[in-house]
Predicted model as a PDB file, atoms N, CA, C, CB and O in Angstrom, pLDDT in the B-factor column:
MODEL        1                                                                  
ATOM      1  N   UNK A   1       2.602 -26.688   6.470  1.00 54.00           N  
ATOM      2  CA  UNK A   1       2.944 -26.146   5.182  1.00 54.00           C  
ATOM      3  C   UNK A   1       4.381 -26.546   4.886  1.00 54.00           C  
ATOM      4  CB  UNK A   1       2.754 -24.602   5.144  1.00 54.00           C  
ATOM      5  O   UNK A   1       5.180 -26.666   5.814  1.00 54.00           O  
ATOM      6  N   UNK A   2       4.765 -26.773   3.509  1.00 52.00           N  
ATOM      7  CA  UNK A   2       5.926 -27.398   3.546  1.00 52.00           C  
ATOM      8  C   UNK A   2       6.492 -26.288   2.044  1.00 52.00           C  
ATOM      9  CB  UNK A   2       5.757 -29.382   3.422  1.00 52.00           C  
ATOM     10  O   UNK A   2       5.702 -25.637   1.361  1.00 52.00           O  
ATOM     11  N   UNK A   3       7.395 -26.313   1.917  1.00 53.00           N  
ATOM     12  CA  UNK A   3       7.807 -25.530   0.781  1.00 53.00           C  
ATOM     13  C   UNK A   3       9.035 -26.226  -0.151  1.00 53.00           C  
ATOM     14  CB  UNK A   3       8.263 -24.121   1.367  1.00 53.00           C  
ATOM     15  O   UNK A   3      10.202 -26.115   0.225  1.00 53.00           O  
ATOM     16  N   UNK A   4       8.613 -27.119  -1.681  1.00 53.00           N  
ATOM     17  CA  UNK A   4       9.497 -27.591  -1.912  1.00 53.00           C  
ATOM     18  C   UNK A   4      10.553 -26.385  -2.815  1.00 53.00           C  
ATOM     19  CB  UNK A   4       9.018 -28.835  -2.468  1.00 53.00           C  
ATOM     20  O   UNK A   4      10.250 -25.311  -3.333  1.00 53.00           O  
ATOM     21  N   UNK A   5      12.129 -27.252  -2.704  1.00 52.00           N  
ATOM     22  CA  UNK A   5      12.865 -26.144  -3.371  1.00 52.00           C  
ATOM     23  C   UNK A   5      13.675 -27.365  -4.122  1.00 52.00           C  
ATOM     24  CB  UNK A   5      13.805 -24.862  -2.297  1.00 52.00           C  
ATOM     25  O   UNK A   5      14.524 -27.903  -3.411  1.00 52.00           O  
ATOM     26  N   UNK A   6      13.561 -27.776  -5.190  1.00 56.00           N  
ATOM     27  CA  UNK A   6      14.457 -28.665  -6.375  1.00 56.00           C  
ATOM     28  C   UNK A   6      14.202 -29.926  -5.174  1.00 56.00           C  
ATOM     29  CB  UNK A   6      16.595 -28.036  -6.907  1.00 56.00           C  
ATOM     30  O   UNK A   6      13.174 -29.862  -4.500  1.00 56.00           O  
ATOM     31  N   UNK A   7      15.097 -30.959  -4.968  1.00 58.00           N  
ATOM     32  CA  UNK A   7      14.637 -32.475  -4.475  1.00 58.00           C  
ATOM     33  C   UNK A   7      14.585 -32.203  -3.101  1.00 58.00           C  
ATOM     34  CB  UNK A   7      15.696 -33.838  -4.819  1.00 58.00           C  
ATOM     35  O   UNK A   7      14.588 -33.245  -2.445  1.00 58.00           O  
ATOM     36  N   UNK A   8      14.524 -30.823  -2.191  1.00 61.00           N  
ATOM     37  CA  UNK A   8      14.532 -30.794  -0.952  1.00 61.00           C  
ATOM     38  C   UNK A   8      13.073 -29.615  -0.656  1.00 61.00           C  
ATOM     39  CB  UNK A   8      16.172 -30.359  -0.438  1.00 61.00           C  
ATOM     40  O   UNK A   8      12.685 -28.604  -1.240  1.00 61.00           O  
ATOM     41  N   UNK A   9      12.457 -30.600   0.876  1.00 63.00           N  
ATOM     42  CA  UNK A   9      11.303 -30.354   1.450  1.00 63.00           C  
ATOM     43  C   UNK A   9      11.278 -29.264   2.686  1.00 63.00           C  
ATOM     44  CB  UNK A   9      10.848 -31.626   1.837  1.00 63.00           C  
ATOM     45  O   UNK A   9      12.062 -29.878   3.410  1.00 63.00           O  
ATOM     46  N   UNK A  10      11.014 -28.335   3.291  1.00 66.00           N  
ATOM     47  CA  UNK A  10      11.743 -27.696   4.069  1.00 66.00           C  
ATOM     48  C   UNK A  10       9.694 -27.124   4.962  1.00 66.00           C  
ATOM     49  CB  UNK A  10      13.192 -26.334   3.021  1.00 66.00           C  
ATOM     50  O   UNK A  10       8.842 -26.363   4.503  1.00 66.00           O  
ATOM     51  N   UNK A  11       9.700 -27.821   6.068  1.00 73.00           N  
ATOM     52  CA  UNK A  11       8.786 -27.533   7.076  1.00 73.00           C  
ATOM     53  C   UNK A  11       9.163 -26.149   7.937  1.00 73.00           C  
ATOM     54  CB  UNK A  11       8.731 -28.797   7.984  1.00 73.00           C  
ATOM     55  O   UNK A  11      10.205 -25.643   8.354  1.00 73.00           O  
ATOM     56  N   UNK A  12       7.418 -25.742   7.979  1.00 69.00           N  
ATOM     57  CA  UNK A  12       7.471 -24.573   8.449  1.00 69.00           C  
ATOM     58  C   UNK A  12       6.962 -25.187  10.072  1.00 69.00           C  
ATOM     59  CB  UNK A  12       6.500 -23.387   7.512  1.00 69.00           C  
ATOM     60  O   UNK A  12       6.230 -26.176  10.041  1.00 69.00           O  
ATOM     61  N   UNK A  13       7.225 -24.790  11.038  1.00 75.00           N  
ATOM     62  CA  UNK A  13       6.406 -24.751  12.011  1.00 75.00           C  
ATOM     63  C   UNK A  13       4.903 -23.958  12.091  1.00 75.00           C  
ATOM     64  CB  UNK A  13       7.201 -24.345  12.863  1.00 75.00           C  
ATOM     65  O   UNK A  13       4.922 -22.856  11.543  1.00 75.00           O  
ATOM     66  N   UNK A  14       3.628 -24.350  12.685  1.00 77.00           N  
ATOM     67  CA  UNK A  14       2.627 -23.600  12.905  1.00 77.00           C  
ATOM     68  C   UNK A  14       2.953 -22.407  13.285  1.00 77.00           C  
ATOM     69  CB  UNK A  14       1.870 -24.082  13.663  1.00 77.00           C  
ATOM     70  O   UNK A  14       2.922 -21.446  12.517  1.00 77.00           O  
ATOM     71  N   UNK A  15       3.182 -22.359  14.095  1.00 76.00           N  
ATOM     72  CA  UNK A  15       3.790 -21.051  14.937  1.00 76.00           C  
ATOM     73  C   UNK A  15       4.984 -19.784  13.968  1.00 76.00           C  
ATOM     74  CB  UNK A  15       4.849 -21.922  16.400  1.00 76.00           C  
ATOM     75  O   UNK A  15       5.281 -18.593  13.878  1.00 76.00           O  
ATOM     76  N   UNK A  16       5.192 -20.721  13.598  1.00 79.00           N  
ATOM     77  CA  UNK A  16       5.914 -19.734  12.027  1.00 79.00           C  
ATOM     78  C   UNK A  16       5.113 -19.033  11.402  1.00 79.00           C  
ATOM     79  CB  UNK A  16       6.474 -20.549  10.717  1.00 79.00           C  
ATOM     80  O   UNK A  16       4.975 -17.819  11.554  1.00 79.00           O  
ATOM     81  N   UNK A  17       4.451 -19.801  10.564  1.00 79.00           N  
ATOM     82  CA  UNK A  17       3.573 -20.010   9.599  1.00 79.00           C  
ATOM     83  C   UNK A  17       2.806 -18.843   9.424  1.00 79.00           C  
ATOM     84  CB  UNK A  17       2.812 -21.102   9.835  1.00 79.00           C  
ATOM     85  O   UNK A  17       2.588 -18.211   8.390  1.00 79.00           O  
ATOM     86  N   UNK A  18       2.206 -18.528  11.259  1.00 86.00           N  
ATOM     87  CA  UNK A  18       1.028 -17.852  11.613  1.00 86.00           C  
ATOM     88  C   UNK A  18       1.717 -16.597  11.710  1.00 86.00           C  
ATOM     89  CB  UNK A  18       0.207 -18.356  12.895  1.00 86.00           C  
ATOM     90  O   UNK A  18       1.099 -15.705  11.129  1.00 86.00           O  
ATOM     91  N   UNK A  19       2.964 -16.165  12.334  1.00 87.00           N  
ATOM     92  CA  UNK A  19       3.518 -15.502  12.367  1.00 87.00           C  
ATOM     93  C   UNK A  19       4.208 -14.388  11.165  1.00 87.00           C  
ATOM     94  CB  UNK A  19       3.947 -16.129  12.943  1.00 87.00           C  
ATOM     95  O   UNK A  19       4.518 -13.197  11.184  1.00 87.00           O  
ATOM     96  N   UNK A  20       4.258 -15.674   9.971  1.00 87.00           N  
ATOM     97  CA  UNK A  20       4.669 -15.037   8.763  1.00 87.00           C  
ATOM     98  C   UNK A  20       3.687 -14.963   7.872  1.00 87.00           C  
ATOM     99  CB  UNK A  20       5.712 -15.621   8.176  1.00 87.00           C  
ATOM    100  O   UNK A  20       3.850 -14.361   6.811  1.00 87.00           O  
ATOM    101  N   UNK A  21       2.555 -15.559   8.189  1.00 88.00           N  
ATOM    102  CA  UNK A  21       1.034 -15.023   7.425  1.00 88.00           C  
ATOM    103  C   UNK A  21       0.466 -13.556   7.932  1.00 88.00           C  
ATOM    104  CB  UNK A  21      -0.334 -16.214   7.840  1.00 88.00           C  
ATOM    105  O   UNK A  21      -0.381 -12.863   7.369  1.00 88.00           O  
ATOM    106  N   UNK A  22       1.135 -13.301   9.083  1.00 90.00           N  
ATOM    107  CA  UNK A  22       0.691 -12.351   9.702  1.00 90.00           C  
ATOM    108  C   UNK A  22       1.429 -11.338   9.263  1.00 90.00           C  
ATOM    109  CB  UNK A  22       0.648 -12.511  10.962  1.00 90.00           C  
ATOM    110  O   UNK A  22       0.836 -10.312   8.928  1.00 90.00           O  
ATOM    111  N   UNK A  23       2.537 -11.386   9.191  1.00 91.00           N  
ATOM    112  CA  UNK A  23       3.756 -10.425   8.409  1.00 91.00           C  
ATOM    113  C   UNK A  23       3.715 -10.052   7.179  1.00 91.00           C  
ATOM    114  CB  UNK A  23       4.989 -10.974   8.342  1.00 91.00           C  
ATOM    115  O   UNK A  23       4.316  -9.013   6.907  1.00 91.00           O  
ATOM    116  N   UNK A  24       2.963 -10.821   6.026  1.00 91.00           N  
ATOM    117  CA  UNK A  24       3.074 -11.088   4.399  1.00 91.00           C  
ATOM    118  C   UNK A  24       1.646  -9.879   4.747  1.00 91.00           C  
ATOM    119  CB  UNK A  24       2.817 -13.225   3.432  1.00 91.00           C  
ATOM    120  O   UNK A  24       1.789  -8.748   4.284  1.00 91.00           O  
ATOM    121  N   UNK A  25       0.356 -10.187   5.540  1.00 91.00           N  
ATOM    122  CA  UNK A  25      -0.627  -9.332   5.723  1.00 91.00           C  
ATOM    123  C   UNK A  25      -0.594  -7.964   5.881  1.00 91.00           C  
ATOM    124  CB  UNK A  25      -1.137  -9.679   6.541  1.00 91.00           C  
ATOM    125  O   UNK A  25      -1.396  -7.158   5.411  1.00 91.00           O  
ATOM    126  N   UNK A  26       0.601  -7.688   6.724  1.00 93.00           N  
ATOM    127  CA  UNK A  26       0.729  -6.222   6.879  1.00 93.00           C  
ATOM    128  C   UNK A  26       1.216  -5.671   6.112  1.00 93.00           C  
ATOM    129  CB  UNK A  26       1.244  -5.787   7.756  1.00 93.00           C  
ATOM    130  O   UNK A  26       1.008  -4.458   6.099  1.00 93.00           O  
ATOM    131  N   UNK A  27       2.229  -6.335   4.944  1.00 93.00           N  
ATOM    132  CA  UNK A  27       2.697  -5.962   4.347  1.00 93.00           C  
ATOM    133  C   UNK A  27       2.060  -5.568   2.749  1.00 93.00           C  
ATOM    134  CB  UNK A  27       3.517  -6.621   4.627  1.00 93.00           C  
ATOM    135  O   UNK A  27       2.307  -4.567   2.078  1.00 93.00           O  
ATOM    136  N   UNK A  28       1.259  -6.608   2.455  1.00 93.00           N  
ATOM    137  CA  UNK A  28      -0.100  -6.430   1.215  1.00 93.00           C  
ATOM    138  C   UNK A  28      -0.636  -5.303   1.723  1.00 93.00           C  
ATOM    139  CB  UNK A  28      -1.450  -7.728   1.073  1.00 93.00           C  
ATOM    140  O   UNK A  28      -0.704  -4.389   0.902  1.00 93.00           O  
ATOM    141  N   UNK A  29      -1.009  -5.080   2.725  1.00 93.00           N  
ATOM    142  CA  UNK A  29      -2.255  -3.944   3.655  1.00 93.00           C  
ATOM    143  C   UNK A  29      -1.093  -2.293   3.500  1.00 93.00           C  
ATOM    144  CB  UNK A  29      -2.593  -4.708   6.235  1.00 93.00           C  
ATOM    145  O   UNK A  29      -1.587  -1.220   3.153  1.00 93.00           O  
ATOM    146  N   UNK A  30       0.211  -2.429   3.788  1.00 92.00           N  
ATOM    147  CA  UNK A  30       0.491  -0.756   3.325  1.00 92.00           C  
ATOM    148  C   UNK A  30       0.925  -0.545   2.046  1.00 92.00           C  
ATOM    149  CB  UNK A  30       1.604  -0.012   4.142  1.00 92.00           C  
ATOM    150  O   UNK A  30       1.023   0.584   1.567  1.00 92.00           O  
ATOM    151  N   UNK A  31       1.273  -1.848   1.286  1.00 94.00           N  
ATOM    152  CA  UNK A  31       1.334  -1.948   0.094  1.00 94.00           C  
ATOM    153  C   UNK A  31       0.270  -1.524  -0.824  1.00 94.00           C  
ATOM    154  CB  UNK A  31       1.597  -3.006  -0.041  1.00 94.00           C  
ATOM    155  O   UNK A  31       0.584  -0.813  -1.778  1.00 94.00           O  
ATOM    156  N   UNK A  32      -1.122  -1.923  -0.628  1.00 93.00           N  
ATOM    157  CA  UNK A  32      -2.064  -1.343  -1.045  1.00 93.00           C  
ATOM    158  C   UNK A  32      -2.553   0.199  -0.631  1.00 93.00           C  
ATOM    159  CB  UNK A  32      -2.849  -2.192  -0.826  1.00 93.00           C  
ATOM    160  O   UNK A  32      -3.043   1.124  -1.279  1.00 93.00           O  
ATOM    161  N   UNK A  33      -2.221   0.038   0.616  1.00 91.00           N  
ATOM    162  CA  UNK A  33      -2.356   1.779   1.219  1.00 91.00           C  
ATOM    163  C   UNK A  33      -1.569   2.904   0.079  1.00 91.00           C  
ATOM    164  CB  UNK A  33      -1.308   1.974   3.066  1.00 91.00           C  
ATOM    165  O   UNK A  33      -2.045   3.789  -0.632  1.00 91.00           O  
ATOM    166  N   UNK A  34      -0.518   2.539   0.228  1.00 93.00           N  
ATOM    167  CA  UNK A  34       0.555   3.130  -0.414  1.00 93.00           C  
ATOM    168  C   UNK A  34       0.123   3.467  -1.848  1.00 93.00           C  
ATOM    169  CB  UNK A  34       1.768   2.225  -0.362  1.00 93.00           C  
ATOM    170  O   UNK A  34       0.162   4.532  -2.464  1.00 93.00           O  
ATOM    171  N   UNK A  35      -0.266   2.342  -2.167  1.00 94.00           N  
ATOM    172  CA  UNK A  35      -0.648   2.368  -3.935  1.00 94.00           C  
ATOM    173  C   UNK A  35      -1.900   3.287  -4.337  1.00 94.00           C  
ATOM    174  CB  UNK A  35      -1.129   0.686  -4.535  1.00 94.00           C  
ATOM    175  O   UNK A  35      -2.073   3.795  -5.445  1.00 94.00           O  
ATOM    176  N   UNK A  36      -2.741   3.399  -3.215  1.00 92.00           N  
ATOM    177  CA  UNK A  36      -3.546   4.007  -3.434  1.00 92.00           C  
ATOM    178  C   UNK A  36      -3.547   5.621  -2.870  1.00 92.00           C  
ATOM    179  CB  UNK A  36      -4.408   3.214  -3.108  1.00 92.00           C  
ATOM    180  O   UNK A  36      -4.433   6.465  -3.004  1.00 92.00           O  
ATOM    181  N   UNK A  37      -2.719   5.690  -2.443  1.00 92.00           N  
ATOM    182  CA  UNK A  37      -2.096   7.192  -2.279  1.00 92.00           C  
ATOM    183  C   UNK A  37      -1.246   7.798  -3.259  1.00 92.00           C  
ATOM    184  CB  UNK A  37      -1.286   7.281  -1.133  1.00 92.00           C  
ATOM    185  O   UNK A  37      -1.053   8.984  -3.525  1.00 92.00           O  
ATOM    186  N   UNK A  38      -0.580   6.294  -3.945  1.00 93.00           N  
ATOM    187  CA  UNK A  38      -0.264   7.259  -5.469  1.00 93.00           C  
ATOM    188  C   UNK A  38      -0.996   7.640  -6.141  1.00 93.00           C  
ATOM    189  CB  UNK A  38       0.350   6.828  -6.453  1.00 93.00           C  
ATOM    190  O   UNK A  38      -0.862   8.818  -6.474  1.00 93.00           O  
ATOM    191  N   UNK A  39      -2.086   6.900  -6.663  1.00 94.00           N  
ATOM    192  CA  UNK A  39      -3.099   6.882  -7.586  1.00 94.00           C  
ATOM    193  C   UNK A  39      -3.872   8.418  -7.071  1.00 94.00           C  
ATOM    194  CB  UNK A  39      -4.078   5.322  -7.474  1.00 94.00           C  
ATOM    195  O   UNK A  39      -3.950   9.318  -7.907  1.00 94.00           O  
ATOM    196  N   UNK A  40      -4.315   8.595  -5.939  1.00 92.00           N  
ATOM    197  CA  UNK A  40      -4.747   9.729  -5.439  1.00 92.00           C  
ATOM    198  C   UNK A  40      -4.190  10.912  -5.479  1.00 92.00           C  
ATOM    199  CB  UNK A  40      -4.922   9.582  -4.467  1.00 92.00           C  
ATOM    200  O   UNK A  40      -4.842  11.952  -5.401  1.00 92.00           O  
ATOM    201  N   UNK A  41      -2.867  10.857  -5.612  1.00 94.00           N  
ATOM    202  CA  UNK A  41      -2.007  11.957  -6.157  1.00 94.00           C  
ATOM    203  C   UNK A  41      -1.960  12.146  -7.279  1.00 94.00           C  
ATOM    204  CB  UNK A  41      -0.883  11.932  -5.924  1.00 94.00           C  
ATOM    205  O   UNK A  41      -1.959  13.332  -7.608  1.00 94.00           O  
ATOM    206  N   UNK A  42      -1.905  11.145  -8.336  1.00 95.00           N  
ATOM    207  CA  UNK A  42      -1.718  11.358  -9.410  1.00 95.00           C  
ATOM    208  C   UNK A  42      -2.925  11.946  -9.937  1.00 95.00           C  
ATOM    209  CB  UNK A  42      -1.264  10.347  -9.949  1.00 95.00           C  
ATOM    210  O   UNK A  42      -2.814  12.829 -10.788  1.00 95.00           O  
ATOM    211  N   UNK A  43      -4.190  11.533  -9.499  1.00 94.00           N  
ATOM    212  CA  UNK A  43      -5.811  11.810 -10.233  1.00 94.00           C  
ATOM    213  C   UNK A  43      -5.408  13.303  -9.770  1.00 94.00           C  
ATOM    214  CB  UNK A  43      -7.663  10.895  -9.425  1.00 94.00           C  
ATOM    215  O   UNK A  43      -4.920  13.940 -10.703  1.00 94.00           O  
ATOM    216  N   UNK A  44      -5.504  14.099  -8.411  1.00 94.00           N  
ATOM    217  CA  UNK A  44      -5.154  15.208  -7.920  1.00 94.00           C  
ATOM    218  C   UNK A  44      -4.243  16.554  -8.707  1.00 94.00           C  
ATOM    219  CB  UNK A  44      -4.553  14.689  -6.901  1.00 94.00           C  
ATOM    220  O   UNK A  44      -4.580  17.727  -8.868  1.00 94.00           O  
ATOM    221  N   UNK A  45      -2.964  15.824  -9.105  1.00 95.00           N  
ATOM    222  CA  UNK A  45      -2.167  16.702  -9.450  1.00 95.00           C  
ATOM    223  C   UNK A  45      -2.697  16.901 -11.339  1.00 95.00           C  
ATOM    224  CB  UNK A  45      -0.501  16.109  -8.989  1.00 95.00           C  
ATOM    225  O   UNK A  45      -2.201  17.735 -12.096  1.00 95.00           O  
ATOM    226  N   UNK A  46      -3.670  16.001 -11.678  1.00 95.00           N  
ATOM    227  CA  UNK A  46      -3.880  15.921 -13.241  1.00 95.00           C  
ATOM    228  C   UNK A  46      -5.563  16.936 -13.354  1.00 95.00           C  
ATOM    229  CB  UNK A  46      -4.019  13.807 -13.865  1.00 95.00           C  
ATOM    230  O   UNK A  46      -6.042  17.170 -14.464  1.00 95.00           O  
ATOM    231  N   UNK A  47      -6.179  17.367 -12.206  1.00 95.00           N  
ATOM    232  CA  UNK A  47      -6.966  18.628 -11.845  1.00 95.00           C  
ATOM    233  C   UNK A  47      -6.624  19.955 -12.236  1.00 95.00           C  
ATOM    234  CB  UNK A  47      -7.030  18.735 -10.568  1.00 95.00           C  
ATOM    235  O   UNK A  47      -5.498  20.405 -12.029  1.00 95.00           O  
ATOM    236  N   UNK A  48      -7.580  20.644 -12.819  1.00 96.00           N  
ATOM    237  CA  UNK A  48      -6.816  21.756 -13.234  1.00 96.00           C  
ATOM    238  C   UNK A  48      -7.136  22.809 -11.660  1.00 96.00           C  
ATOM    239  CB  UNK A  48      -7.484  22.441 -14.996  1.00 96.00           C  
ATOM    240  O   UNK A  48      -8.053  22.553 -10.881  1.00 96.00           O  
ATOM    241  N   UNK A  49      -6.311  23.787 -11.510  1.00 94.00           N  
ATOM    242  CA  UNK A  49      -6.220  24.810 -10.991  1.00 94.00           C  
ATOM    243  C   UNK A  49      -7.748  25.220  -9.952  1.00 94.00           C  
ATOM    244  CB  UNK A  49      -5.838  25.687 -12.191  1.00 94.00           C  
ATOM    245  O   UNK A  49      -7.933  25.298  -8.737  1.00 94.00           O  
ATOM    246  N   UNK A  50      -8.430  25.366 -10.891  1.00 95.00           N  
ATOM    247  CA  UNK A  50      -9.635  25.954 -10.563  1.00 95.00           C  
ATOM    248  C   UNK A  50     -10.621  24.645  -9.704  1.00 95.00           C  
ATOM    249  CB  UNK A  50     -10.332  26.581 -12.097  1.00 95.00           C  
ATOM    250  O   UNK A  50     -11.518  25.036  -8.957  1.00 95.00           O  
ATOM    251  N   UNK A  51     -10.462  23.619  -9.816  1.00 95.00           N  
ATOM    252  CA  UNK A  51     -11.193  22.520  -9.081  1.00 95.00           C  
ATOM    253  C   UNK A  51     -10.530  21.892  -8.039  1.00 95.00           C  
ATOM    254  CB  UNK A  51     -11.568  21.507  -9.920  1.00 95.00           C  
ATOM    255  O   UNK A  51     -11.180  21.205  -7.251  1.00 95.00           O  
ATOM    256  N   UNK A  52      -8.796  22.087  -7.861  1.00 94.00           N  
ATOM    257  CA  UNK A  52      -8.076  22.294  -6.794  1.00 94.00           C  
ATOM    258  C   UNK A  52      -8.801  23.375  -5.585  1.00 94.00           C  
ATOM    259  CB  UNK A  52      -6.749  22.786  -7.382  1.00 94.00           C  
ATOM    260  O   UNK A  52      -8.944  23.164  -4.381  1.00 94.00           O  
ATOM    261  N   UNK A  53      -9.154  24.484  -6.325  1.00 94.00           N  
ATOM    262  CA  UNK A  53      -9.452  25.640  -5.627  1.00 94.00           C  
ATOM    263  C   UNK A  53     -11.052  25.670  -4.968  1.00 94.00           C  
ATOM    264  CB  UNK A  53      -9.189  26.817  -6.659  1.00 94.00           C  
ATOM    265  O   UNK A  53     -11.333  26.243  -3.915  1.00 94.00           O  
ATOM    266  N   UNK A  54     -11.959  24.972  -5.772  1.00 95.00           N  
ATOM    267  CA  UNK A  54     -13.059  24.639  -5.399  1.00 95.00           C  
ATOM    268  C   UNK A  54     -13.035  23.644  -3.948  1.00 95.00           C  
ATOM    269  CB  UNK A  54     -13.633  24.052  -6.614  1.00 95.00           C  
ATOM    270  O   UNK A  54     -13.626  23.884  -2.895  1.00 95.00           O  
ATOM    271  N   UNK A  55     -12.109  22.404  -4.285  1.00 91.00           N  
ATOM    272  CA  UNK A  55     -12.070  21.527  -3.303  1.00 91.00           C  
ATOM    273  C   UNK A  55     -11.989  22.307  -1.996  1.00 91.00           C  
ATOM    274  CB  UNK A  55     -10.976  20.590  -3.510  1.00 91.00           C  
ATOM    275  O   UNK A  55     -12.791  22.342  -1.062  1.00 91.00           O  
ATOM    276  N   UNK A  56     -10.390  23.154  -2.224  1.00 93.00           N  
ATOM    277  CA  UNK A  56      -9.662  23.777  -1.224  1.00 93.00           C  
ATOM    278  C   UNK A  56      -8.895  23.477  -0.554  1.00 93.00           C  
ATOM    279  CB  UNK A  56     -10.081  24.129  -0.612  1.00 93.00           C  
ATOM    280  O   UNK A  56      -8.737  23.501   0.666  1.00 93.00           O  
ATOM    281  N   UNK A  57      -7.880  22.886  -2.106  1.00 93.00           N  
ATOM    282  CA  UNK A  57      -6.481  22.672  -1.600  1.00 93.00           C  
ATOM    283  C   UNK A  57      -5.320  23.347  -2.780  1.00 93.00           C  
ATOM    284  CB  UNK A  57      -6.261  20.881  -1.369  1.00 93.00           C  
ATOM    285  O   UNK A  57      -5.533  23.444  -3.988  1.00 93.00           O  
ATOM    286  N   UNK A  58      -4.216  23.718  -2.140  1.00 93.00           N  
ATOM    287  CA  UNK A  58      -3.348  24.160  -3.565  1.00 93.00           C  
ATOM    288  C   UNK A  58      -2.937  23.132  -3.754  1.00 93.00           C  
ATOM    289  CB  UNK A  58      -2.174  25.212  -3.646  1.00 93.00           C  
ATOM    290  O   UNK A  58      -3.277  22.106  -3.164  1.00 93.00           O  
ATOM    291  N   UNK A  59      -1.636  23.297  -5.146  1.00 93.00           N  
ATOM    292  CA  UNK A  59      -1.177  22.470  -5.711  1.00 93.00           C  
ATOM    293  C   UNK A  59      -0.173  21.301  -4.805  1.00 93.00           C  
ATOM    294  CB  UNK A  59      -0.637  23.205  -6.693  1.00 93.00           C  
ATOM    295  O   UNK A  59      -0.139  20.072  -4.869  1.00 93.00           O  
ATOM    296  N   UNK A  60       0.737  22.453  -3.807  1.00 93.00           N  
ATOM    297  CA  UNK A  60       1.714  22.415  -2.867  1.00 93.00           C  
ATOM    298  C   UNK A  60       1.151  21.553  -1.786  1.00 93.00           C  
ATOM    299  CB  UNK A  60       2.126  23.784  -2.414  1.00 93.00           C  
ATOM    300  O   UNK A  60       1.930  20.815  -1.182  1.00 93.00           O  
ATOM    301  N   UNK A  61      -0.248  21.565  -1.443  1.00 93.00           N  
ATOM    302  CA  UNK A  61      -0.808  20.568  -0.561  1.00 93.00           C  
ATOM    303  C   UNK A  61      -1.519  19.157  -1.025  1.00 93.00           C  
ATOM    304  CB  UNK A  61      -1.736  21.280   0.142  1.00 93.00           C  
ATOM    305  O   UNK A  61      -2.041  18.339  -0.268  1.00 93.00           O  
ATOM    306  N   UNK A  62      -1.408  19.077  -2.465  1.00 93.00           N  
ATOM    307  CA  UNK A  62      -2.033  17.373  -2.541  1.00 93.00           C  
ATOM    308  C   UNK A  62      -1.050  16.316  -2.131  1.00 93.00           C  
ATOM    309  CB  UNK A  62      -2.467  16.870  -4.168  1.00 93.00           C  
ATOM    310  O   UNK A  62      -1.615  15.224  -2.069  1.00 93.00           O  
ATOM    311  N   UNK A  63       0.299  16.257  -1.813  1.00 91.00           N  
ATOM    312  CA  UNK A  63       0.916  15.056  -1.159  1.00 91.00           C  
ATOM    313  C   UNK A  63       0.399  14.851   0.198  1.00 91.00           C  
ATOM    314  CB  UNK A  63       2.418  15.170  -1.086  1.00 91.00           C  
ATOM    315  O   UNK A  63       0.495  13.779   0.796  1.00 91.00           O  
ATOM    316  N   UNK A  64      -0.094  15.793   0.616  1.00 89.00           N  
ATOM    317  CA  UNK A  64      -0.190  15.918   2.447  1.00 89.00           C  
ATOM    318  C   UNK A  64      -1.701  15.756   2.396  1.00 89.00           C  
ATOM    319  CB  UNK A  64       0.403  17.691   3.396  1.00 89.00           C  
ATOM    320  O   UNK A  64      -2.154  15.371   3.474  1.00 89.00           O  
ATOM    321  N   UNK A  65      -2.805  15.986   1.232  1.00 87.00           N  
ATOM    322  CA  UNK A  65      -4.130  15.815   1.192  1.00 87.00           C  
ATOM    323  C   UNK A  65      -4.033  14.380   0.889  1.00 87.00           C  
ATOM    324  CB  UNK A  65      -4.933  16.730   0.215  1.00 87.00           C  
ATOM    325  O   UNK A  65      -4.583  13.823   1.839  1.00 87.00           O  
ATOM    326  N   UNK A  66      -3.633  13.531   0.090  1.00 85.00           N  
ATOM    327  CA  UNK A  66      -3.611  12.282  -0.466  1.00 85.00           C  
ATOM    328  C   UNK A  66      -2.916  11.457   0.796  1.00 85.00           C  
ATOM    329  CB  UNK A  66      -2.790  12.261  -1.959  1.00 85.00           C  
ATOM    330  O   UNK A  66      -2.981  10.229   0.739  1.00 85.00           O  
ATOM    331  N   UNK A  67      -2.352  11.979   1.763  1.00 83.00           N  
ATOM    332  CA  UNK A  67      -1.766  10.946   2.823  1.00 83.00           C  
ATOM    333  C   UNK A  67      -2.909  11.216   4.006  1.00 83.00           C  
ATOM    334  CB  UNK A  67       0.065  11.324   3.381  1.00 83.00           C  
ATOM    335  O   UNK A  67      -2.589  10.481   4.940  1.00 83.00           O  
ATOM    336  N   UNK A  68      -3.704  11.714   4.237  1.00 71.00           N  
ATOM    337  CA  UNK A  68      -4.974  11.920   5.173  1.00 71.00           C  
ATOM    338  C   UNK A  68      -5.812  10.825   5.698  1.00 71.00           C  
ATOM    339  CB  UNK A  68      -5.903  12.698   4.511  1.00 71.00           C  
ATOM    340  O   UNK A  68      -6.902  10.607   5.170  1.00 71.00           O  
ATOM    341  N   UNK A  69      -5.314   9.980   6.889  1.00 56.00           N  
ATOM    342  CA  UNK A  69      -6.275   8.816   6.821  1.00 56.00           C  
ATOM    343  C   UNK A  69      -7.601   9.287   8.091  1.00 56.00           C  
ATOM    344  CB  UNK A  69      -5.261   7.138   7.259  1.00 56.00           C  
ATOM    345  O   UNK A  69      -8.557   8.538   8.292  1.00 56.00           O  
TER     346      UNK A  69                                                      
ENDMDL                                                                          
END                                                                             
């Protein structure tokens, strides 16, 4: 893999490469985790009262319900 930047070429080693494909991966992977623990909070906290209560959680516990893996 080579990465140009204006008239200069700049080689990655394999061993890089794999290393920083592997790094960019973990990082998409809690990035998406993450994102979807907002979204889960947000649907949560936009519940009224009474379907909080059905579930059986208060208001005070959907950050700690939405982080539950």
């Amino acid at each position: 893999m080579s990465i140009a930047v204006a008239d200069m070429s700049i080689r990655v080693p394999r061993a890089r490469r794999t290393r920083l494909v592997l790094a960019l991966a973990i990082v998409a992977k809690r990035f998406l985790r993450r994102r979807a623990e907002r979204i889960a909070v947000r649907q949560l906290y936009a519940l009224p009262d009474r379907t909080l209560k059905d579930i059986g959680i208060s208001r005070s516990q959907i950050d700690a319900a939405a982080r539950l893996r």
